[in-house]
C-alpha positions in Angstrom: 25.8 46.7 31.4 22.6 47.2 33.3 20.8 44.6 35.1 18.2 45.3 32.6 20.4 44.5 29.9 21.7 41.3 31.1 18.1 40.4 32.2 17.1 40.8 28.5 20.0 39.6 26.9 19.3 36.2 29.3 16.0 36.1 28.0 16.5 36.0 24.6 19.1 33.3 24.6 16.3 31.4 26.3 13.9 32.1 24.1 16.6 31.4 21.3 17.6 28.0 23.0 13.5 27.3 23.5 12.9 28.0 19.9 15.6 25.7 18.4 14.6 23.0 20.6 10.9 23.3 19.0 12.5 23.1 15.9 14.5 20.2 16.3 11.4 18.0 17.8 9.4 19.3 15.0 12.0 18.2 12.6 12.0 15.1 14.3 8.4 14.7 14.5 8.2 15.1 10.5 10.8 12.6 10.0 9.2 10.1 11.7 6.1 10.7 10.1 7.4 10.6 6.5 9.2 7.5 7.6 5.4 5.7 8.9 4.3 6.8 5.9 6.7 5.2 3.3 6.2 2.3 5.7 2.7 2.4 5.0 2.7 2.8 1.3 5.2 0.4 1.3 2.9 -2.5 2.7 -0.4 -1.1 0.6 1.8 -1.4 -2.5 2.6 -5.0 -1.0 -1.1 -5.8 -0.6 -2.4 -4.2 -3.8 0.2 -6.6 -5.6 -1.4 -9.9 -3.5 -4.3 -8.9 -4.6 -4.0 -8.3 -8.3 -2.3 -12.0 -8.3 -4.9 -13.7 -6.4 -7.0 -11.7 -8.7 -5.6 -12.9 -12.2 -5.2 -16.4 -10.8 -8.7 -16.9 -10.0 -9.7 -15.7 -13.3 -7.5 -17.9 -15.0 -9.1 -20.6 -13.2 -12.6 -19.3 -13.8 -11.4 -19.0 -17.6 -10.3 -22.8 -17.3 -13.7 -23.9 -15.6 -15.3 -22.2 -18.4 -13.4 -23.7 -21.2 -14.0 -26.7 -20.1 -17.5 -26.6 -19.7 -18.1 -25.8 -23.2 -15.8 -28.3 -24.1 -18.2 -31.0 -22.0 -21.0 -28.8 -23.9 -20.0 -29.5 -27.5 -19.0 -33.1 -26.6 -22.8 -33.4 -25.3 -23.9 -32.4 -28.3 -21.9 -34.3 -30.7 -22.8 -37.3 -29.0 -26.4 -36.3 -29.2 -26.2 -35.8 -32.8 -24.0 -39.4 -33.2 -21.0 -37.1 -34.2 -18.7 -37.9 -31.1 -16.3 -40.8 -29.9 -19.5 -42.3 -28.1 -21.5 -43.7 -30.6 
């Protein structure tokens, strides 16, 4: 074997070594970036939830409020009319 040869031969397993180390980091790179992504759809899933409660309650209260407000409506009337308990 030539000097050449062996020169060539060294160089490749280099490159070879080189190359799968690139792919291993790149691997690893990917992984960790899948993994901060599921991490991050994980807590936006967490927060859209939040929200949709605080959401419904505070339209149930709203719807509450209203109801009551008419109630306090028709009770006006009534008693403006001489219909209701207060006579």
């Amino acid at each position: 074997m030539s000097s050449g040869q062996f020169n060539a031969g060294q160089a490749r397993g280099q490159t070879q070594a080189k190359t799968e180390e690139w792919v291993e980091s790149a691997k690893d790179t990917a992984s960790k970036a899948h993994d901060k992504v599921c991490e991050t759809a994980g807590q936006t899933q967490q927060q859209a939830q939040r929200s949709k409660d605080e959401n419904a309650n505070f339209l149930q209260q709203t719807g509450e409020q209203v109801v009551h407000m008419a109630q306090g409506a028709i009770d006006g009337v009534k008693n403006t009319l001489g219909m209701g308990d207060k006579k």
